[in-house]
Structure formats: structure tokens, C-alpha cells
C-alpha positions, 0 to 999 in steps of 0.5 A, a space after each residue: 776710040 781704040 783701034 781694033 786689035 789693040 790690047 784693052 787694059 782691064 782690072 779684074 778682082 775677085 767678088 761674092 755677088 747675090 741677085 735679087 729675086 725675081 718677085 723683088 724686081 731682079 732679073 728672070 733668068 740667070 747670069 752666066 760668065 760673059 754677063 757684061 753690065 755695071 757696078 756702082 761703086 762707092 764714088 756714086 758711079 758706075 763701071 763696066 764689066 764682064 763677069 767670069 762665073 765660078 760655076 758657070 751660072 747664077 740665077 736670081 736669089 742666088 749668091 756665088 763668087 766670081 770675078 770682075 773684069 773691068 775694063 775703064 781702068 783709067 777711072 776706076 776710084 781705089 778698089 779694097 776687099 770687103 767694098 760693097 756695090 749694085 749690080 745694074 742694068 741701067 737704071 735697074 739694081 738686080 744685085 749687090 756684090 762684095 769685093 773678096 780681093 785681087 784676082 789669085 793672090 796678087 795685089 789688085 792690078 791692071 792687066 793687058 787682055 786682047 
């Protein structure tokens, strides 16, 4: 376990996500940017993280872009544009993503944030 007050080393890349509608068993209300949860990846496991919103929310049956930060760098497999994964709450898909790319325009890499 990490101190407290000690830097956590994150990922963050760029993503399209779309929700699952309500009625397809998605969630009922929106994401908004803060949302933590978990992607499952092309390796079959899931990874942390925390969402930033380009427009602040997304409700279900929405698709928006935004960005994934995720915070088990260490574990993280291989990470390209156009990869596709769930969105999950547990057990519970309640959306897919794609990857768009590294954060801004720099190649995809850890960065330090407190």
C-alpha cells in the first residue's frame, strides 16, 4: 500500500464510450467525469479507472468522448488506437469503449498525478 500523499503513476488515453440503454440493462442514470469503474481489456481482465468527460455527462444510450485514466500501470497489457472494451460495474457491462489515442498528441505514456 502506498503512503498517503505519494504520487500515483496513471495512464490516461483518449476514448469514444457508448452506454447501454436503460431498458438493455445498462445503468439509470448518467456518468459524469470523476466516474471510477472498470474496463475489461483485450487480455480478459479488468483495470481501474477514472473517467474525464468532455461534456461533463453521458446518460445511458449516449455515446461521447472522453478520457481514461487508469491507475495499475504496472499491469496494464499493450494499449493501441482503435482497441475496443466493456465498461463495468462489477459483474455488470453497462457499456463499450474504443480507444482514440494517447492523451493530447503524445505517444500514450504514464504520467505522475497527486
Amino acid at each position: 500500500m502506498e503512503p498517503l500523499g505519494a504520487a500515483v503513476t496513471r495512464r490516461v488515453v483518449r476514448a469514444s464510450l457508448l452506454l447501454k440503454r436503460s431498458d438493455e440493462g445498462g445503468r439509470a442514470m448518467p456518468m459524469i467525469s470523476g466516474y471510477r469503474s472498470l474496463a475489461r481489456l483485450h487480455d480478459g481482465r479488468d483495470y481501474g479507472f477514472e473517467l474525464d468527460l468532455d461534456f461533463g455527462s453521458l446518460s445511458p444510450g449516449e455515446r461521447g468522448p472522453g478520457q481514461l485514466s487508469f491507475w495499475e500501470v504496472a499491469e496494464l497489457p499493450e494499449l493501441t488506437e482503435g482497441q475496443e472494451f466493456e465498461v463495468r460495474e462489477g459483474q455488470k457491462v453497462v457499456g463499450w469503449g474504443t480507444l482514440l489515442g494517447p492523451q493530447g498528441k503524445d505517444p500514450v505514456a504514464a504520467t505522475d498525478s497527486e
